[in-house]
KOLLUM-575171 format. One record per residue: z, y, x of N, C-alpha, C in turn; residue number from 1. Coordinates in Angstrom, 2 decimals, always signed. Layout:
R      n_zz      n_yy      n_xx     ca_zz     ca_yy     ca_xx      c_zz      c_yy      c_xx     i
R         Z         Y         X         Z         Y         X         Z         Y         X   NUM
...
***
This chain:
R      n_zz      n_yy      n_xx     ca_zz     ca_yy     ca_xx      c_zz      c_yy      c_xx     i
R     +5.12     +9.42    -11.70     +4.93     +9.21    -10.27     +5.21     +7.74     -9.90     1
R     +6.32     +7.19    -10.50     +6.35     +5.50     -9.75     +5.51     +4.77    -10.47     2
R     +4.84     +5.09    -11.63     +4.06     +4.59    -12.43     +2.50     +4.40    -11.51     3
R     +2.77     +5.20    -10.76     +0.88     +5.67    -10.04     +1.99     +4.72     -8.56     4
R     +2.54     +5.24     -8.26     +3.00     +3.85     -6.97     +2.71     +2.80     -7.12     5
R     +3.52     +2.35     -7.87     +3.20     +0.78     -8.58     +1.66     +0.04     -8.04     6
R     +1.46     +1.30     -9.64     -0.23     +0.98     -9.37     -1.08     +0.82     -7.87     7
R     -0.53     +1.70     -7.43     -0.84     +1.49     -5.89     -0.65     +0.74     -5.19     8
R     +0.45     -0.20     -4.96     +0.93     -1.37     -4.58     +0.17     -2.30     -5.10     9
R     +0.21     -2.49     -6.64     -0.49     -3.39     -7.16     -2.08     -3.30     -6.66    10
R     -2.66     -2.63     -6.48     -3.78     -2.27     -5.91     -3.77     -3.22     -4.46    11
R     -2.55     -2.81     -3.25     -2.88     -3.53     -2.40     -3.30     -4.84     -2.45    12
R     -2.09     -5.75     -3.03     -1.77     -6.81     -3.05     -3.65     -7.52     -4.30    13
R     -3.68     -6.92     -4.84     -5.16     -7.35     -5.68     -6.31     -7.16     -4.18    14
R     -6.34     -6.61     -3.40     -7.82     -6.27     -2.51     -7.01     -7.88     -1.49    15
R     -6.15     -8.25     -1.07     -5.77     -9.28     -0.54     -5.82    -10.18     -1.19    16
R     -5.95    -10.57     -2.72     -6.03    -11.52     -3.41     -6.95    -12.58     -2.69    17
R     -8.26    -11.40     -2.91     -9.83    -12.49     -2.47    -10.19    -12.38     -0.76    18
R     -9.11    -12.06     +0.14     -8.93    -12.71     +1.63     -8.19    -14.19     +2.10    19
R     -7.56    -14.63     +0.54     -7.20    -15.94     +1.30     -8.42    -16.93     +0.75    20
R     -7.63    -17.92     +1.94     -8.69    -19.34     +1.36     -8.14    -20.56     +0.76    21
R     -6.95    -20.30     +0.68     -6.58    -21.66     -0.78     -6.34    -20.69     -1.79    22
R     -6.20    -21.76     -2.71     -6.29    -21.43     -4.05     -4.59    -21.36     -4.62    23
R     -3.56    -21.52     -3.86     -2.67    -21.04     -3.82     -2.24    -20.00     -3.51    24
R     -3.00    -19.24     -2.32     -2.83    -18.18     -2.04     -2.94    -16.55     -3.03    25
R     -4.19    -17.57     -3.03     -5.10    -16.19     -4.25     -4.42    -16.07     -5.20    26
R     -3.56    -17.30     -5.95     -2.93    -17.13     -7.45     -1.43    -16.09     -6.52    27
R     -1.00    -16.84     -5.60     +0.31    -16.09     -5.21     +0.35    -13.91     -4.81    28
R     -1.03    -13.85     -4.24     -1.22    -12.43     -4.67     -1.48    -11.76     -5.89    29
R     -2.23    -12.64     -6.64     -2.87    -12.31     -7.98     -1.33    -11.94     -8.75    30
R     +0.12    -12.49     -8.85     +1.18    -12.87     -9.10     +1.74    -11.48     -8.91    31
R     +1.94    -11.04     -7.82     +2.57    -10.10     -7.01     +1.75     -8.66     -7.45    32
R     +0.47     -8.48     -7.85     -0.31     -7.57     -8.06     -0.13     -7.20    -10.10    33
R     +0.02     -8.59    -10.41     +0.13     -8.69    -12.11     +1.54     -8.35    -12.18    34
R     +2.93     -8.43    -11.79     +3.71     -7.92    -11.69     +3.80     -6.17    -11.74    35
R     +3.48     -5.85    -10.69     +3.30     -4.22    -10.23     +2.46     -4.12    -11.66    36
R     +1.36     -4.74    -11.96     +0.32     -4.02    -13.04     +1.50     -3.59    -14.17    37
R     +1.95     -5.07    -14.41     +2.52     -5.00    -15.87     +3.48     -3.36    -16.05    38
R     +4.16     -3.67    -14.70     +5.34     -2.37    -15.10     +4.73     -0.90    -15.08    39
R     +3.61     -0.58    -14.28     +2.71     +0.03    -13.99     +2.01     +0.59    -15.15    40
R     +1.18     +0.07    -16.04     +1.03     -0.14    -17.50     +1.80     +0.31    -18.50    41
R     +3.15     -0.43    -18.26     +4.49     -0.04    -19.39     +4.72     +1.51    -19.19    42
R     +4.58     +2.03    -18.35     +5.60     +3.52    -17.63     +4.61     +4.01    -18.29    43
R     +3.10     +4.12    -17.68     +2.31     +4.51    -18.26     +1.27     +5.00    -20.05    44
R     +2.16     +3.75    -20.39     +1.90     +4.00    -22.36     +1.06     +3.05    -22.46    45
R     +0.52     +2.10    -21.76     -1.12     +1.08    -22.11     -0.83     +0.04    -22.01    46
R     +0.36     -0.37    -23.40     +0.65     -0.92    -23.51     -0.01     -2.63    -23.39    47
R     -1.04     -2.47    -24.14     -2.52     -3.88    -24.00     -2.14     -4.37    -22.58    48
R     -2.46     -3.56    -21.82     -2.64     -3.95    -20.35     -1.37     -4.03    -19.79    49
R     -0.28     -3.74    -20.09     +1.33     -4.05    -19.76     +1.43     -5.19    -20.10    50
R     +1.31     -5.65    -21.50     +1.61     -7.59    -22.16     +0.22     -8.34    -21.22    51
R     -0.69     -7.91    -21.35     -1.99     -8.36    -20.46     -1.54     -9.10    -19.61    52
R     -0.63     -8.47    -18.03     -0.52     -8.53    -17.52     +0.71     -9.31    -16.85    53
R     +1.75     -9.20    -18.31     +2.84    -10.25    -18.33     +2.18    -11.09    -18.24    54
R     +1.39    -11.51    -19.24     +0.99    -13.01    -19.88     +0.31    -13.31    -18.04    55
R     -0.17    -12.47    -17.67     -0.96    -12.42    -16.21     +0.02    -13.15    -15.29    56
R     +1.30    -13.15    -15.35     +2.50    -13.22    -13.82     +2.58    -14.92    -14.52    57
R     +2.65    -14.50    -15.73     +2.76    -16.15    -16.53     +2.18    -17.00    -15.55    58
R     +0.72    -17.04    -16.11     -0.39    -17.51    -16.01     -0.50    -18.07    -14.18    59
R     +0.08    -16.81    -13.52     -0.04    -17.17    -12.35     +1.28    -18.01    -11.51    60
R     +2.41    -18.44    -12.58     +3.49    -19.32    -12.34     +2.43    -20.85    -12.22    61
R     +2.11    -20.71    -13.92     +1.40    -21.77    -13.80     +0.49    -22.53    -12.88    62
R     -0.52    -21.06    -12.91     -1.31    -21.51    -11.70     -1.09    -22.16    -10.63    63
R     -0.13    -21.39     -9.79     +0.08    -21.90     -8.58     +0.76    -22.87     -8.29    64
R     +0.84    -23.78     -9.53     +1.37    -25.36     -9.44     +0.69    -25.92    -10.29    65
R     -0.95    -25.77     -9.32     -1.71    -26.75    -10.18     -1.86    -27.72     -9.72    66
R     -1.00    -28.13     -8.58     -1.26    -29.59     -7.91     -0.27    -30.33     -8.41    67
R     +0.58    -30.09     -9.26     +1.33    -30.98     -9.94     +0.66    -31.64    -11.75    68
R     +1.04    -32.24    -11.74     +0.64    -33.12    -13.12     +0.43    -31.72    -14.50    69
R     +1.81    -31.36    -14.76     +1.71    -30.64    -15.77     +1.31    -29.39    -15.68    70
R     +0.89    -28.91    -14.49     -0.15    -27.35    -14.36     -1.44    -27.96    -14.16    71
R     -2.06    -28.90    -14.47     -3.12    -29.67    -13.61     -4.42    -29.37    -14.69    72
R     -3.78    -29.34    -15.84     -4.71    -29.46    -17.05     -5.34    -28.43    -17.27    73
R     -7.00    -28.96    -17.88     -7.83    -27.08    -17.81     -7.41    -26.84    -19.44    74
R     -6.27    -27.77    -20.23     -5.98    -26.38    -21.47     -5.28    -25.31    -21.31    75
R     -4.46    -25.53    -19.90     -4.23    -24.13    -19.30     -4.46    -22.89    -19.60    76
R     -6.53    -22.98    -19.30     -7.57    -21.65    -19.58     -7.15    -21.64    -21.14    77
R     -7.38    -22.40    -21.99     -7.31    -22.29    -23.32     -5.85    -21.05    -23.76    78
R     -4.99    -22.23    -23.27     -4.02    -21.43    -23.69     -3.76    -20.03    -23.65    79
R     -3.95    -19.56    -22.26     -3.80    -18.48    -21.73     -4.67    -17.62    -22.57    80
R     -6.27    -18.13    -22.78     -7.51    -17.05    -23.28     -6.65    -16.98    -24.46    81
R     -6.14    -17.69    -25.37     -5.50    -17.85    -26.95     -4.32    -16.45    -26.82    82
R     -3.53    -16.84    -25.85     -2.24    -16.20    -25.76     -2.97    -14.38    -25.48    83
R     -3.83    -14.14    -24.73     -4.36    -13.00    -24.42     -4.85    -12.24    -25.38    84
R     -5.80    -13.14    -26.14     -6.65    -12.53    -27.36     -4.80    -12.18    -28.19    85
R     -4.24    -13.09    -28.67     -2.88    -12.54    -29.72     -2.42    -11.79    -29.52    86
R     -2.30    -11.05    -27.26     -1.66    -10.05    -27.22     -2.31     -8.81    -27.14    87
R     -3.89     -8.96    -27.77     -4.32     -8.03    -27.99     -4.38     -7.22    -29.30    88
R     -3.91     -8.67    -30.20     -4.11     -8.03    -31.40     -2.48     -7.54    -31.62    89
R     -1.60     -7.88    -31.25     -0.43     -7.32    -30.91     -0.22     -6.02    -30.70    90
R     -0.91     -5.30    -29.48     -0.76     -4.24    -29.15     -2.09     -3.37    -29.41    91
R     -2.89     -3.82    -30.31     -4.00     -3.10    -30.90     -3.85     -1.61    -30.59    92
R     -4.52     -0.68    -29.73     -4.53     +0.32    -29.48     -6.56     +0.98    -29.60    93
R     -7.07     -0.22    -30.65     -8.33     +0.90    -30.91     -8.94     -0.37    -29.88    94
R    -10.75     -0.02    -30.36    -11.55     -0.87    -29.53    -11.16     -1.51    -27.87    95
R    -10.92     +0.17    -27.23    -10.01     -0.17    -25.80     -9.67     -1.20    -25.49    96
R     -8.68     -2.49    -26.35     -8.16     -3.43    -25.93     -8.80     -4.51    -26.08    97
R    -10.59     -4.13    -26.13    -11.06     -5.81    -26.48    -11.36     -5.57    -24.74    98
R    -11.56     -4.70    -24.07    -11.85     -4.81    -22.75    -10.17     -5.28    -21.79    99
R     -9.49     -5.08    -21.81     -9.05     -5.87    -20.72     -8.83     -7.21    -21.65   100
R     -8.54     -7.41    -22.83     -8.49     -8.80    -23.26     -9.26     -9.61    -22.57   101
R    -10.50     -9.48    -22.66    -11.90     -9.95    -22.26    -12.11    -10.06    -20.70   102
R    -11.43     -9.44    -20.00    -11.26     -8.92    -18.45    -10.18    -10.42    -17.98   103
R     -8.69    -10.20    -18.94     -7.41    -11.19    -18.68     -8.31    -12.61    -18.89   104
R     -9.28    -12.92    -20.15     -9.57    -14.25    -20.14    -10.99    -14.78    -19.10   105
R    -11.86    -13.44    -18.94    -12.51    -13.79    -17.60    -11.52    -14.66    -16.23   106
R    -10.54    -13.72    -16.06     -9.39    -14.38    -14.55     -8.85    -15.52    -15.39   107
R     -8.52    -15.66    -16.57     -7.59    -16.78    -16.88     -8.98    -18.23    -16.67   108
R     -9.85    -18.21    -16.61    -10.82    -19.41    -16.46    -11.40    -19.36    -14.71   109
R    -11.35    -17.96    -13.97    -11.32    -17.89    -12.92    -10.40    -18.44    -11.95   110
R     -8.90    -18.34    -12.73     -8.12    -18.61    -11.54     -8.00    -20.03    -11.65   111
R     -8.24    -20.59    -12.97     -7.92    -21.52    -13.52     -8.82    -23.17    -13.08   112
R     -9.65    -22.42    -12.20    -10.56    -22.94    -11.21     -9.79    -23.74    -10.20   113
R     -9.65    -24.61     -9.46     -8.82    -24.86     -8.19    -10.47    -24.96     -6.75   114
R    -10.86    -23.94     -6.84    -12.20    -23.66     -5.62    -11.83    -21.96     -5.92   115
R    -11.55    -22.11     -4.67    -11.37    -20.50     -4.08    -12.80    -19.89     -4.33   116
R    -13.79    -20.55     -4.04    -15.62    -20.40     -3.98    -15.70    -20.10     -5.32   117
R    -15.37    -20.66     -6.42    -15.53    -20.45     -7.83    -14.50    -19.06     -8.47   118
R    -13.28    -19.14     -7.88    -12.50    -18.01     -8.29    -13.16    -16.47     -7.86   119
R    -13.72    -16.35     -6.64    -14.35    -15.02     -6.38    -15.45    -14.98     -7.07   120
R    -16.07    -15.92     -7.64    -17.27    -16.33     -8.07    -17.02    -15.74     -9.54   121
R    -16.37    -16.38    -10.18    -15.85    -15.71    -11.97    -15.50    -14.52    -11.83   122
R    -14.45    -14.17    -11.07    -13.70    -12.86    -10.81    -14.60    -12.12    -11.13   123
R    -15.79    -11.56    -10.70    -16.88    -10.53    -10.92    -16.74    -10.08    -12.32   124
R    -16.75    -10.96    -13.53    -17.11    -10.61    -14.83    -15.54     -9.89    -15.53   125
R    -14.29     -9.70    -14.53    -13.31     -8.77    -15.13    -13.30     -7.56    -14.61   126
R    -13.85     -7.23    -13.56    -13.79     -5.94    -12.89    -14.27     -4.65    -13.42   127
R    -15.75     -4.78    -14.09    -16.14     -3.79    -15.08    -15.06     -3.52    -16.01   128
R    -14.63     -4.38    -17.07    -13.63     -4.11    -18.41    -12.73     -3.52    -17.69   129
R    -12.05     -4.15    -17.02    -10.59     -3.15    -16.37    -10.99     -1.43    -16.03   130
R    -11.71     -1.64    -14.93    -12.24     -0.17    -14.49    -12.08     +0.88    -15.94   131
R    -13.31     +0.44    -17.20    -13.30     +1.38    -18.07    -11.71     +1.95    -18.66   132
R    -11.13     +0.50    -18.74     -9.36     +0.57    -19.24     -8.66     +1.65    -18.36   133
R     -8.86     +1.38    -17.49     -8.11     +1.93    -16.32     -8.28     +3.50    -16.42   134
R     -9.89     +3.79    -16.42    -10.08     +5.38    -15.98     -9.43     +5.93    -17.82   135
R     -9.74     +5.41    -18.73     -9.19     +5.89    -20.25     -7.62     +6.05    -19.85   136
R     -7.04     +5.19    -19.26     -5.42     +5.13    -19.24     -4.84     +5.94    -18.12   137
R     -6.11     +6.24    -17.02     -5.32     +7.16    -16.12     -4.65     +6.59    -14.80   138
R     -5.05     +5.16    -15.18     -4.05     +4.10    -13.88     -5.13     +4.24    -12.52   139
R     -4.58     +5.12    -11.22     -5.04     +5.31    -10.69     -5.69     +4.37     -9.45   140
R     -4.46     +3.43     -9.23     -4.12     +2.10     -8.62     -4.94     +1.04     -9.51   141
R     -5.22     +1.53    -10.64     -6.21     +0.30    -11.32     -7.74     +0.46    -11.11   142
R     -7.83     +1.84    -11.11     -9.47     +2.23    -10.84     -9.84     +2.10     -9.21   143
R     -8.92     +2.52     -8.40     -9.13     +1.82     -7.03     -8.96     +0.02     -6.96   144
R     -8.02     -0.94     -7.75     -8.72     -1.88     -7.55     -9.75     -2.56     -7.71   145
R    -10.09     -2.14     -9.26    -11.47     -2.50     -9.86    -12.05     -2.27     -8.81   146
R    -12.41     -1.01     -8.22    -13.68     -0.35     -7.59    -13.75     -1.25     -5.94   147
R    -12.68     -1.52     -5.45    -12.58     -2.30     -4.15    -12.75     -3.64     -4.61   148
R    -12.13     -4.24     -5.67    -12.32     -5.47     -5.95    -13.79     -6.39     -5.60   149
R    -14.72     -5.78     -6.17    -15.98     -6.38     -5.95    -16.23     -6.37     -4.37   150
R    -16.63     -5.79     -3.95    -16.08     -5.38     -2.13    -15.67     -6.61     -1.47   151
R    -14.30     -6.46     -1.77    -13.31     -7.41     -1.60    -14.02     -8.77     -1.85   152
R    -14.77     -8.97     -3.11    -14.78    -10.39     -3.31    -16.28    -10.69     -2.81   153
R    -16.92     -9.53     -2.54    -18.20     -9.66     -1.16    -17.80    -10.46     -0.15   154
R    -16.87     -9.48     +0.13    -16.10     -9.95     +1.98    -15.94    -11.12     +2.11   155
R    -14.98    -11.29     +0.85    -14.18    -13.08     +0.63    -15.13    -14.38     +0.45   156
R    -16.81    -13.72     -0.23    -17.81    -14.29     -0.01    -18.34    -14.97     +1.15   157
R    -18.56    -14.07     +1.93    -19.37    -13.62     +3.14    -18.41    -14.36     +4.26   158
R    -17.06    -14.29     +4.11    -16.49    -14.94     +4.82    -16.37    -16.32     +5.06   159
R    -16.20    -17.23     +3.88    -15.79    -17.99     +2.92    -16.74    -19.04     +2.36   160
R    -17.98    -18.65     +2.15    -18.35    -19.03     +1.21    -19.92    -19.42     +1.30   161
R    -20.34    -18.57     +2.35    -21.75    -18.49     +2.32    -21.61    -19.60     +3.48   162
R    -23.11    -20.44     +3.68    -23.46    -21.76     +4.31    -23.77    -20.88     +5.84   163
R    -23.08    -21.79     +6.65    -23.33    -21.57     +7.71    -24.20    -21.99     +8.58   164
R    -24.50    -21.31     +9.85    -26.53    -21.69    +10.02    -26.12    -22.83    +11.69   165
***
């Protein structure tokens, strides 16, 4: 049961990700949502997507001090895609874990963006992998974000993004 809360929380805080408009913002929900995932994940047994999602809160320390010198750099993405793929082979649980691997290094070059316009923009190509992870693992809070996510990053479009007449 707090395992599916979590998830639920984490759920909120992900559909608010792609309503702000700096690029601080978005990493600071993304943060708050990868948190809830990770523990969310752990309770749950899926494991892949528990370290996933550490490396995720990481990633989003970093992030959100990319206006300083030493978060500034795009080996950042590198690192992170490197560190993701190892914690997949880490927690090898069967084909399953090439999808959120593949999902974590989609956002790790997404967030890794400093254009809010480009982050909703990448974001698209993790939402499928998670979803499948999600409905296999049962994370209920994960299959409602996937499924709102795109939505969400319509809105954040539409709001945001598209040229005004």
């Amino acid at each position: 049961m707090l395992a599916q809360i979590l998830g639920i929380a984490a759920f909120c805080f992900s559909v608010l990700t792609y309503q702000q408009n700096t690029h601080k913002r978005i990493v600071a929900m993304q943060l708050l949502a990868g948190t809830c995932f990770t523990i969310h994940f752990y309770l749950l047994s899926a494991y892949t997507g528990a370290l996933l999602n550490a490396i995720g809160v990481i990633r989003s320390l970093v992030y959100i001090c990319k206006d300083k010198k030493w978060a500034s750099s795009n080996l950042w993405i590198v690192f992170f895609s490197m560190v993701s793929t190892a914690a997949c082979m880490y927690t090898w649980e069967g084909p399953l874990s090439l999808l959120p691997t593949l999902g974590m290094i989609f956002t790790s070059i997404a967030f890794g963006i400093n254009n809010p316009k480009k982050t909703r923009l990448f974001s698209c190509g993790s939402s499928p992998l998670w979803l499948v992870y999600n409905l296999v693992n049962r994370s209920y809070g994960g299959v409602l974000t996937e499924g709102v996510a795109i939505v969400s990053i319509l809105v954040g479009m539409l709001r945001f993004d598209r040229k005004q007449k």
